[in-house]
PLY file of the C-alpha trace (Angstrom):
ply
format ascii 1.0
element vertex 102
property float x
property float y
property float z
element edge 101
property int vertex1
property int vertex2
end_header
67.77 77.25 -11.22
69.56 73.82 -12.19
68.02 71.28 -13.83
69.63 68.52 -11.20
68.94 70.44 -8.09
65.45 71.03 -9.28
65.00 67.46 -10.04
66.05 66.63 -6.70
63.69 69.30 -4.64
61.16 68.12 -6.63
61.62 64.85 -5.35
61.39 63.40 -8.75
65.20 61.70 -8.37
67.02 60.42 -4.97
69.98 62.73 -5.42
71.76 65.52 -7.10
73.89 62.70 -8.52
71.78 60.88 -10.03
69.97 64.22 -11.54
73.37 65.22 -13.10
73.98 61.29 -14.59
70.53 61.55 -16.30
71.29 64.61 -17.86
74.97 63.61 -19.02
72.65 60.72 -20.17
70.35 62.40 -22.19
67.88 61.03 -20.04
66.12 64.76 -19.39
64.73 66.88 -21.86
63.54 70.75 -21.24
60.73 71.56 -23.94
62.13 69.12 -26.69
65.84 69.93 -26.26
67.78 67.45 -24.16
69.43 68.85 -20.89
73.17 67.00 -21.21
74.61 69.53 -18.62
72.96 69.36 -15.25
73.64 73.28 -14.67
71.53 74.14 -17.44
68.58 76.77 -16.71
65.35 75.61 -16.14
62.79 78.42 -16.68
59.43 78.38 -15.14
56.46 77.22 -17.02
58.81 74.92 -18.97
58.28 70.74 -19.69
60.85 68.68 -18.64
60.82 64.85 -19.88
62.29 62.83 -17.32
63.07 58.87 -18.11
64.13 56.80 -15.74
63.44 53.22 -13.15
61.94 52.04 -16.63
59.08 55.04 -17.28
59.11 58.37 -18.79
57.50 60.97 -16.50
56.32 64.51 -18.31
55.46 67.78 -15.42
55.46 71.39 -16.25
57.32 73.62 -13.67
55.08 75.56 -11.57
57.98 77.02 -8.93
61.52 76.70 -8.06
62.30 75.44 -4.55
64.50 77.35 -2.03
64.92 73.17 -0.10
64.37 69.95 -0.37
61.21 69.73 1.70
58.42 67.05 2.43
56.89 65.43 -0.41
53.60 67.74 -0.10
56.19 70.72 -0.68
57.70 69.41 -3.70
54.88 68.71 -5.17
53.92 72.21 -5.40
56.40 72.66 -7.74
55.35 70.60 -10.86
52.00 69.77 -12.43
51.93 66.13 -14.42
51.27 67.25 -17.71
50.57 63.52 -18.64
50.02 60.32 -17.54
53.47 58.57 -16.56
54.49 55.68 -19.01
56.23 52.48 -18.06
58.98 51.37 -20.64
60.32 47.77 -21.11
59.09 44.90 -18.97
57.25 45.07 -15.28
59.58 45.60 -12.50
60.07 42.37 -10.34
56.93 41.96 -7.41
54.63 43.52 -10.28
52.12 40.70 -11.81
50.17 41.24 -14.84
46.67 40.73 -14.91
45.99 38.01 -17.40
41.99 37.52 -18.61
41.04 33.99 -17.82
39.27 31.51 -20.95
36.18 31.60 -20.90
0 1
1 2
2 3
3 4
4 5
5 6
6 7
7 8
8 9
9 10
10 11
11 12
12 13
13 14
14 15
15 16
16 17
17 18
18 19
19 20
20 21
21 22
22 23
23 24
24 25
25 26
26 27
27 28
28 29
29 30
30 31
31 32
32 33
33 34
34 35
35 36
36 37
37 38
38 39
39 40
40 41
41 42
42 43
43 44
44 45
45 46
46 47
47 48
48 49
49 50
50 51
51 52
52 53
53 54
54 55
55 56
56 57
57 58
58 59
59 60
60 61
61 62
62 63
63 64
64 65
65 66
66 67
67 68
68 69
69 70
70 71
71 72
72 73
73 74
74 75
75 76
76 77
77 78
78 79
79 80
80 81
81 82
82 83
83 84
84 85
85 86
86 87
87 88
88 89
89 90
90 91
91 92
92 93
93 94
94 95
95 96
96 97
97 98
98 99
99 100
100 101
């Protein structure tokens, strides 16, 4: 299957577009190797990096999806392999908890 339609089934971008830009970005990695075509292979079992609205996201692929279905579908097809990471400063709305003196 391809990378940017499997991104996209798995819900983990809003389009096929935007799938395929990341790639051409070098903004998805399979394993350790970036994915700079968006037709590239994506076997099962394999880690794919994602980075992206300002975090890095890390699943391993568990299935490949024949649509994009509901959100509890595609989530059967990756397993977060780690905890998702936010890059760069707090996205506007977000407040940052601040200790106060004592």
């Amino acid at each position: 299957m391809r990378i940017d339609k499997w991104l996209w089934q798995a819900r983990l971008v809003k389009t096929r577009s935007a799938a395929a830009r990341l790639c051409a970005e070098g903004q998805v990695e399979i394993g350790d190797t970036p994915a700079l075509r968006p037709a590239q292979a994506l076997p099962l079992g394999a880690t794919v990096t994602l980075t992206h609205a300002g975090g890095r996201r890390r699943v391993r692929v568990l299935g490949h999806g024949t649509r994009r279905g509901p959100a509890a579908e595609a989530a059967l097809l990756y397993e977060d392999t780690a905890p998702a990471e936010r890059l760069g400063r707090a996205e506007p709305g977000w407040t940052e908890l601040v200790a106060e003196p004592e």
